[in-house]
DSSP file (Angstrom, degrees, kcal/mol; ACC not computed):
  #  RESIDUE AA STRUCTURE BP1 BP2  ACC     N-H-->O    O-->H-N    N-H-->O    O-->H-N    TCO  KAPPA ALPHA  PHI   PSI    X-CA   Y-CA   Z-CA
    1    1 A X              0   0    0      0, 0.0     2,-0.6     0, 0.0     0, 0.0   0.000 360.0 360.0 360.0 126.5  -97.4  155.9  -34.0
    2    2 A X        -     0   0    0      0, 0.0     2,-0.3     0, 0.0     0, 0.0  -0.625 360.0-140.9 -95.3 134.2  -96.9  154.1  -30.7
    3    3 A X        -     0   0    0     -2,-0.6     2,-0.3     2,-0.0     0, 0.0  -0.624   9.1-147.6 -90.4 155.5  -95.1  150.6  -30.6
    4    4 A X        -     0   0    0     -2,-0.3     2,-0.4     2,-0.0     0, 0.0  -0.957  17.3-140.6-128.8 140.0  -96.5  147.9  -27.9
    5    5 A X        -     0   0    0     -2,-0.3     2,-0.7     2,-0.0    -2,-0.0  -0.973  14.6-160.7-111.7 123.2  -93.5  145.7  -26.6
    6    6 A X        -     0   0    0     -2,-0.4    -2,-0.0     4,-0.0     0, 0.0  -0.968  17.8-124.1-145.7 106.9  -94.6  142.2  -26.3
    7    7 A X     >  -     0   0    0     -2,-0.7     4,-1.8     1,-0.1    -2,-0.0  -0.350   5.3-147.0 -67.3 151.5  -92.5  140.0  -24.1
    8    8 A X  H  > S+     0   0    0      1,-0.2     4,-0.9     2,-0.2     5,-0.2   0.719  98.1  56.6 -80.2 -21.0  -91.3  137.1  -25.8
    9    9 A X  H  > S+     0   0    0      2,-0.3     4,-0.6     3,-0.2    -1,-0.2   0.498 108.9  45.4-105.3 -19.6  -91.4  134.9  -22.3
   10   10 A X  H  > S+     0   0    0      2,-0.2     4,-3.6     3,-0.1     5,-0.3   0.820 115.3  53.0 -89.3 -37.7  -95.6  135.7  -21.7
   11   11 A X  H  X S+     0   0    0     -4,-1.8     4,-1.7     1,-0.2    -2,-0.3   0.851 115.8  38.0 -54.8 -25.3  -95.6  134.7  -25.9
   12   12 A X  H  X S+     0   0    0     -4,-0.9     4,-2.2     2,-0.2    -1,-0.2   0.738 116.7  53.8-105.8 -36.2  -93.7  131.3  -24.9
   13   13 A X  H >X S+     0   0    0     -4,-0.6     4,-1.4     2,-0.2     3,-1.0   0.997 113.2  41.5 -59.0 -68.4  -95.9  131.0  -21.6
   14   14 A X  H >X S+     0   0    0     -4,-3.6     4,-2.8     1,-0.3     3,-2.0   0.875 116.3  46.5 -39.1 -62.5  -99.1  131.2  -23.5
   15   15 A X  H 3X S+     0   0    0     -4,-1.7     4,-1.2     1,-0.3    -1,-0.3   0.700 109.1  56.1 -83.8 -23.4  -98.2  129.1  -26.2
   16   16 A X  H << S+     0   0    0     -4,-2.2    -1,-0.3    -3,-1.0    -2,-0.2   0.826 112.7  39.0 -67.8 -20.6  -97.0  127.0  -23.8
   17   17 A X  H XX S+     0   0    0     -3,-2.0     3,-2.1    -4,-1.4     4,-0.5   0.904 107.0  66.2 -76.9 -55.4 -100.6  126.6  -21.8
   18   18 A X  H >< S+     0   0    0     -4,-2.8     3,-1.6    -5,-0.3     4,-0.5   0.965 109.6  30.9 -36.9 -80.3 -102.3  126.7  -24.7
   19   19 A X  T 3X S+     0   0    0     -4,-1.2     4,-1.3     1,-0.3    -1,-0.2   0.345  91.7  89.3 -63.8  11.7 -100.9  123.3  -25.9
   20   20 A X  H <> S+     0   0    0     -3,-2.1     4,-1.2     2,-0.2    -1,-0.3   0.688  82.1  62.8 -92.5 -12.2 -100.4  121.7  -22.4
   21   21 A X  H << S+     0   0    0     -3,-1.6     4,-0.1    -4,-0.5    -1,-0.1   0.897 108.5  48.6 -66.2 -34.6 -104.7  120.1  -22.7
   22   22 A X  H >4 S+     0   0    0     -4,-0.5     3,-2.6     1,-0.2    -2,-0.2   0.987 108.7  50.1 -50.8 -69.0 -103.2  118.1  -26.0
   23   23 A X  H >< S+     0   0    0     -4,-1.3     3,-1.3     1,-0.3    -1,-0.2   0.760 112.3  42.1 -32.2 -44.2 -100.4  116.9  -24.3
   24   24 A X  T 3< S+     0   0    0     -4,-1.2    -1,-0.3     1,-0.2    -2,-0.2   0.296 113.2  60.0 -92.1  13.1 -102.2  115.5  -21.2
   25   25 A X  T <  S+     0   0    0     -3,-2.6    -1,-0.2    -4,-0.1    -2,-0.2   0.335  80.1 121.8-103.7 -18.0 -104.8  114.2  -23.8
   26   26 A X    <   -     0   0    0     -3,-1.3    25,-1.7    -4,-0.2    26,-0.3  -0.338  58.1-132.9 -72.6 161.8 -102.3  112.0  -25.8
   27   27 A X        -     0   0    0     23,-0.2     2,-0.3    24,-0.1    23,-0.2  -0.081  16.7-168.1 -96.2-164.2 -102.9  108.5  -26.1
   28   28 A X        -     0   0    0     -2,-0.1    21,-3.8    54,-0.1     2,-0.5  -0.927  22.6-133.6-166.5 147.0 -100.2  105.7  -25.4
   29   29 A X  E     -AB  48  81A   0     52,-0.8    52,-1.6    -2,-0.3     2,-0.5  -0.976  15.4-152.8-115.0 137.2 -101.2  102.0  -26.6
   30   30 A X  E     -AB  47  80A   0     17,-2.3    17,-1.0    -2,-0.5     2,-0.9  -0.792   7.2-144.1-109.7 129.4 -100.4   99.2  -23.9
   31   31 A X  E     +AB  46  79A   0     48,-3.2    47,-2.7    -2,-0.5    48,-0.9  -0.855  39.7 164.0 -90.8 126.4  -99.7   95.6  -25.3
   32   32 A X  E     -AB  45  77A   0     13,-3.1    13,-3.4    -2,-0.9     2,-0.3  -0.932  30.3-135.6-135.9 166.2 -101.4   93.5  -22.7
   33   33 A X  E     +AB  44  76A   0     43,-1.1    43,-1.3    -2,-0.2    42,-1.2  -0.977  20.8 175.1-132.8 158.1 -102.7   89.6  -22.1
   34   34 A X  E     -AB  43  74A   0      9,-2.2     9,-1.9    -2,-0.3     2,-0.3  -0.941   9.6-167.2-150.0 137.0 -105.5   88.6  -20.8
   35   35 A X  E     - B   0  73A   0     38,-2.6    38,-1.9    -2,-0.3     2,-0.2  -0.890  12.5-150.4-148.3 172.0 -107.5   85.2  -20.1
   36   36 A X      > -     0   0    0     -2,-0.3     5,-3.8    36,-0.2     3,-0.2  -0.922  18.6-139.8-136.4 158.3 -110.7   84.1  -19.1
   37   37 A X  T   5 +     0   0    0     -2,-0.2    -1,-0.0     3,-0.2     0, 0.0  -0.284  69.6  73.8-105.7-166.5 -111.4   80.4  -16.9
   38   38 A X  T   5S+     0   0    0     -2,-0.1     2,-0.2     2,-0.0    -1,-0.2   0.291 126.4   9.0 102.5 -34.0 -114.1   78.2  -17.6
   39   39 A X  T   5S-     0   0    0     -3,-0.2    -3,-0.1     0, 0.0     0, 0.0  -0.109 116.1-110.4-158.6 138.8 -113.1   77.0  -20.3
   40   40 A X  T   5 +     0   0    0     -2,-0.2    -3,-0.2    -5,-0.1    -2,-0.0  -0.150  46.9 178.6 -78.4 146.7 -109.8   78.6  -19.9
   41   41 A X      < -     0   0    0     -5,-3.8     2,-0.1     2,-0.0    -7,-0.1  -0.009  11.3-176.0-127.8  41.9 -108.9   81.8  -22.7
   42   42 A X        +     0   0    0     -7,-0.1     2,-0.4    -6,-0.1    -7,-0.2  -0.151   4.1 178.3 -95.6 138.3 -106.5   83.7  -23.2
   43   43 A X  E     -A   34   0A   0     -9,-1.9    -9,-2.2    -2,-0.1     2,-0.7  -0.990  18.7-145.3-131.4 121.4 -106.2   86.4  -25.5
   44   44 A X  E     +A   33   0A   0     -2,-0.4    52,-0.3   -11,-0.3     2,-0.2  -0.750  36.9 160.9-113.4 122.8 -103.1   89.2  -26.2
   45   45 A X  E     -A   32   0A   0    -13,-3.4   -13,-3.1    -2,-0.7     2,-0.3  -0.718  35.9-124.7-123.2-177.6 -104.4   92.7  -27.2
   46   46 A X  E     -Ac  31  97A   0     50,-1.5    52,-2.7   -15,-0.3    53,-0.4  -0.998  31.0-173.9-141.3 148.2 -103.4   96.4  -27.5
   47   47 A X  E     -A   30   0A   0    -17,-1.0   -17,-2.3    -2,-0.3     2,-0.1  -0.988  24.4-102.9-123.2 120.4 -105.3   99.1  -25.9
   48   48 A X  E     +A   29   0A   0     -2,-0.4     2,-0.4   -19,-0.3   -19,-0.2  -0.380  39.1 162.4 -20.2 113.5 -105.6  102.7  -25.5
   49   49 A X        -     0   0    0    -21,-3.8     4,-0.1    -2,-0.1    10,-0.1  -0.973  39.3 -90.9-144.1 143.1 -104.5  104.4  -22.7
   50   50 A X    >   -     0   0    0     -2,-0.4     3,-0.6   -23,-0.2   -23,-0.2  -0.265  37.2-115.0 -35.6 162.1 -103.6  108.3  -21.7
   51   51 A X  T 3  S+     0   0    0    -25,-1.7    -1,-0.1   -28,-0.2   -24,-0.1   0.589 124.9  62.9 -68.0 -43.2 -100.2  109.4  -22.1
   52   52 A X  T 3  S+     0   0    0    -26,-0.3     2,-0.5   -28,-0.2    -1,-0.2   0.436  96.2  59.3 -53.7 -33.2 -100.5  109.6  -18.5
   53   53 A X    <   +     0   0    0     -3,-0.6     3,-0.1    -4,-0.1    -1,-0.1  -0.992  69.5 124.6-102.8 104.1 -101.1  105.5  -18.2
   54   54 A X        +     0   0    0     -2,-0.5     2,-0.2     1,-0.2    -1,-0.1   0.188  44.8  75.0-166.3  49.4  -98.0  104.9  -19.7
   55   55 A X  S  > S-     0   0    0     24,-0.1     4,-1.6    -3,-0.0     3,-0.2  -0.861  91.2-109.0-159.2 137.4  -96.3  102.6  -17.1
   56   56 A X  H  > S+     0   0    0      1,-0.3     4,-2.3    -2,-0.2     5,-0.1   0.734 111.7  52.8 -75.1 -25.4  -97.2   99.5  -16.8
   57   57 A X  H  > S+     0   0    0      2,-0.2     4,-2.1     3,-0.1    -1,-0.3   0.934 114.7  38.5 -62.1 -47.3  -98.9  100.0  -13.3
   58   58 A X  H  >>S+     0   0    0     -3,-0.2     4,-2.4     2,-0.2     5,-0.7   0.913 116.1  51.4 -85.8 -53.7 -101.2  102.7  -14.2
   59   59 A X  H >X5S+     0   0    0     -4,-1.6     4,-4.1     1,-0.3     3,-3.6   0.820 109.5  51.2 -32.7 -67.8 -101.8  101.1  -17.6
   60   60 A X  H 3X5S+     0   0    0     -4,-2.3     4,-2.2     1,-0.3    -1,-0.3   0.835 111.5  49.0 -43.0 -40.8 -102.6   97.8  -15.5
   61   61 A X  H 3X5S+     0   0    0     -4,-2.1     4,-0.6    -3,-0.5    -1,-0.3   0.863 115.3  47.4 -68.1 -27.4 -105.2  100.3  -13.1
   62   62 A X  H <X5S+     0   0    0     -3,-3.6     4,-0.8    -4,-2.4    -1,-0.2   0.958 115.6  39.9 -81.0 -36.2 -106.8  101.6  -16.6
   63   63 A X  H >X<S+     0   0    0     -4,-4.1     3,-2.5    -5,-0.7     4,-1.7   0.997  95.9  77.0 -84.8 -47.5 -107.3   98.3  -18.3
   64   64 A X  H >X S+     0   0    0     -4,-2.2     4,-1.7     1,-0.3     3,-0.7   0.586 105.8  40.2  -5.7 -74.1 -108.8   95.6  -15.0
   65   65 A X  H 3X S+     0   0    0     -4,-0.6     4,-0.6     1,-0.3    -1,-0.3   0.685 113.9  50.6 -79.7 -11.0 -112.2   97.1  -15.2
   66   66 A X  H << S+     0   0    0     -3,-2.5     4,-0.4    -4,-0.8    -1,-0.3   0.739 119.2  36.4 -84.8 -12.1 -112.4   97.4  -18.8
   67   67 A X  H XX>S+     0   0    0     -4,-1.7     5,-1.2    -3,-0.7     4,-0.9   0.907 113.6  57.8 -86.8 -38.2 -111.5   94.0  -19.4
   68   68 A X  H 3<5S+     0   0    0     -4,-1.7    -3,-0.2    -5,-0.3    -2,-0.2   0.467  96.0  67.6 -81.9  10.7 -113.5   92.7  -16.1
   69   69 A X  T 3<5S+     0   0    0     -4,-0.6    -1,-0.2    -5,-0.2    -2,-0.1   0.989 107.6  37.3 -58.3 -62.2 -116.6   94.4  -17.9
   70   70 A X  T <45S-     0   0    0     -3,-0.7    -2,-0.2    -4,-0.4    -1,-0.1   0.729 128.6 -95.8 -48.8 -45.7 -116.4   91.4  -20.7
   71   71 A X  T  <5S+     0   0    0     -4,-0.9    -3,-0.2     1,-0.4     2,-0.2   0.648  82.1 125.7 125.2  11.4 -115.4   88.8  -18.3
   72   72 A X      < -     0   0    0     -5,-1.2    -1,-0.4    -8,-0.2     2,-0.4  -0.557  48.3-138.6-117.8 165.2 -111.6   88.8  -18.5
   73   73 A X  E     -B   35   0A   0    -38,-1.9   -38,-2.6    -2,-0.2     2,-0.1  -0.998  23.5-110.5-141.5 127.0 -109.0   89.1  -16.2
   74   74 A X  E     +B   34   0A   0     -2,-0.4   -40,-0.2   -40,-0.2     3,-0.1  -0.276  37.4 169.1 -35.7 104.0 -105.3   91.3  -16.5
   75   75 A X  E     -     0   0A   0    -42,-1.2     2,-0.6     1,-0.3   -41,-0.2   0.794  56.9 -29.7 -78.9 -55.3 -102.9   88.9  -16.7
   76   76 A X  E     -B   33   0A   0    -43,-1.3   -43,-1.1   -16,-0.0     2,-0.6  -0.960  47.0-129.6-149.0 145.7  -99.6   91.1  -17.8
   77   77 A X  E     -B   32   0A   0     -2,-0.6   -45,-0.3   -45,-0.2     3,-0.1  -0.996  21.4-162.5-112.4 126.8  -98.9   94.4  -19.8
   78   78 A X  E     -     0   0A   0    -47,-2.7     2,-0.2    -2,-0.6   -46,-0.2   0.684  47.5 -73.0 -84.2 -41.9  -96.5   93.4  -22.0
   79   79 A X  E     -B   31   0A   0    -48,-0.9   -48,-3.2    -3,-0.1     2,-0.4  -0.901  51.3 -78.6 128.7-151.1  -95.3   96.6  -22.8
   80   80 A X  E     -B   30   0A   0    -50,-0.2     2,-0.3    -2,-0.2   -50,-0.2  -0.952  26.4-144.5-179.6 125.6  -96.4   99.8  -24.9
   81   81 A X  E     -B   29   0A   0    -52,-1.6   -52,-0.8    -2,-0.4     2,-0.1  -0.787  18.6-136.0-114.3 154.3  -96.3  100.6  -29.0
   82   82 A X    >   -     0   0    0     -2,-0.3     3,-0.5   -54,-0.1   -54,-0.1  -0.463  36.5 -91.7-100.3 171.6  -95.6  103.8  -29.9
   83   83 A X  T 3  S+     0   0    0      1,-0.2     3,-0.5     2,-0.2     4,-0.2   0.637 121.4  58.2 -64.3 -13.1  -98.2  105.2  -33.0
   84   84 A X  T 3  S+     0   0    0      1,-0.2     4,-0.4     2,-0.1    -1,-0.2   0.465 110.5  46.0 -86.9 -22.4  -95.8  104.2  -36.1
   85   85 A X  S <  S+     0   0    0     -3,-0.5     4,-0.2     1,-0.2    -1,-0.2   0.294  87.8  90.6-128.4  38.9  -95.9  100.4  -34.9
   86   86 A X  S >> S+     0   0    0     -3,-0.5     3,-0.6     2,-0.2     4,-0.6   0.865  80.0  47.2 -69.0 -46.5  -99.2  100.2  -34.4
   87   87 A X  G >4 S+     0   0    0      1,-0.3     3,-0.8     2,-0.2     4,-0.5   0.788 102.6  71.2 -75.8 -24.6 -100.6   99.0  -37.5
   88   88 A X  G 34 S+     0   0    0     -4,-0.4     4,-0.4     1,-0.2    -1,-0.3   0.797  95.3  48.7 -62.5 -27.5  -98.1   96.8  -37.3
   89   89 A X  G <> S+     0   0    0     -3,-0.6     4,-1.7    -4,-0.2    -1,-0.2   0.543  81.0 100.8 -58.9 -30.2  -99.8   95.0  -34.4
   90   90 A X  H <X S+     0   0    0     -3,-0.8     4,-1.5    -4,-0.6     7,-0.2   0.855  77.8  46.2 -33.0 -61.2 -102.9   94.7  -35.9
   91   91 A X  H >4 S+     0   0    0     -4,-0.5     3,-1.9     1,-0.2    -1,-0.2   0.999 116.0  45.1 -66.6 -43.7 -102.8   91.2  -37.0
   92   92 A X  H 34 S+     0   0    0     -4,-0.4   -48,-0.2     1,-0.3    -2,-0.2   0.821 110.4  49.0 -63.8 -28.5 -101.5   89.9  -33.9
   93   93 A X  H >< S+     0   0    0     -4,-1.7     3,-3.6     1,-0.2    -1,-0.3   0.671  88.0 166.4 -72.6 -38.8 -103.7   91.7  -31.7
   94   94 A X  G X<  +     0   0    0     -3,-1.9     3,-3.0    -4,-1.5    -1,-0.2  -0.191  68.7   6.8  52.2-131.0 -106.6   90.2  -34.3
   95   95 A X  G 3  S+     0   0    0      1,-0.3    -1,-0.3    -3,-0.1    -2,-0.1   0.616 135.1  53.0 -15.7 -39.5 -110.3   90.8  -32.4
   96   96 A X  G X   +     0   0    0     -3,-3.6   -50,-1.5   -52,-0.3     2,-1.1   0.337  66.8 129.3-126.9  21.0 -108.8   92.6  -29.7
   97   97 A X  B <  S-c   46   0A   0     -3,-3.0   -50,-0.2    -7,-0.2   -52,-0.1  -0.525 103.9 -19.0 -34.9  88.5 -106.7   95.6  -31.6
   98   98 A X  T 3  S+     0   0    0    -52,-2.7   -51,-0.2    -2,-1.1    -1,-0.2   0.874 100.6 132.9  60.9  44.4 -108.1   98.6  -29.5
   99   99 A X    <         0   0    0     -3,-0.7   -52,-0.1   -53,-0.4    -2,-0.1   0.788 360.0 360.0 -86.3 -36.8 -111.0   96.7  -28.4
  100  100 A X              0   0    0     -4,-0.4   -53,-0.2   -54,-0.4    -1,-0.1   0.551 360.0 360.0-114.8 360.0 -110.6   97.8  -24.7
């Protein structure tokens, strides 16, 4: 019977590679607010953003064009709720909970 030696450091590489598409997949929520003129609107939501967006500049880059689709314009990112205090946002966020 022959034994096969299996470094532990390629097992920890793989397993690390393996799970690095999840990581760069996670979401992040951005609290942001947002208003529209005309008769003036303003509205405070939370949004989906990569893991990646998860600074108030690149969060600001993700959300512009998904708000200016609708007709709104970025005012501020407020700052960024982690998944446990999300539903806890819900009401305030009303209409626009993970609308953009």
């Amino acid at each position: 019977m022959t034994h096969t030696y299996i470094n532990p450091r390629l097992i920890a590489a793989a397993l690390a590679l393996a799970l690095l598409p999840l990581s760069a997949n996670a979401a992040c929520y951005a609290e942001y607010k947002a208003k529209r003129d005309n008769p003036l609107k303003l509205h405070y939501g939370i949004a989906e953003v990569l893991d990646a967006q998860c600074d108030k500049s690149a969060a600001q880059a993700a959300l512009t064009p998904r708000l200016a689709a609708d007709g709104w314009v970025l005012l501020s990112v407020v700052g960024f709720v982690d998944e446990a205090a999300l539903q806890g946002k819900k009401e305030s966020a009303g209409a626009y909970f993970l609308r953009y």
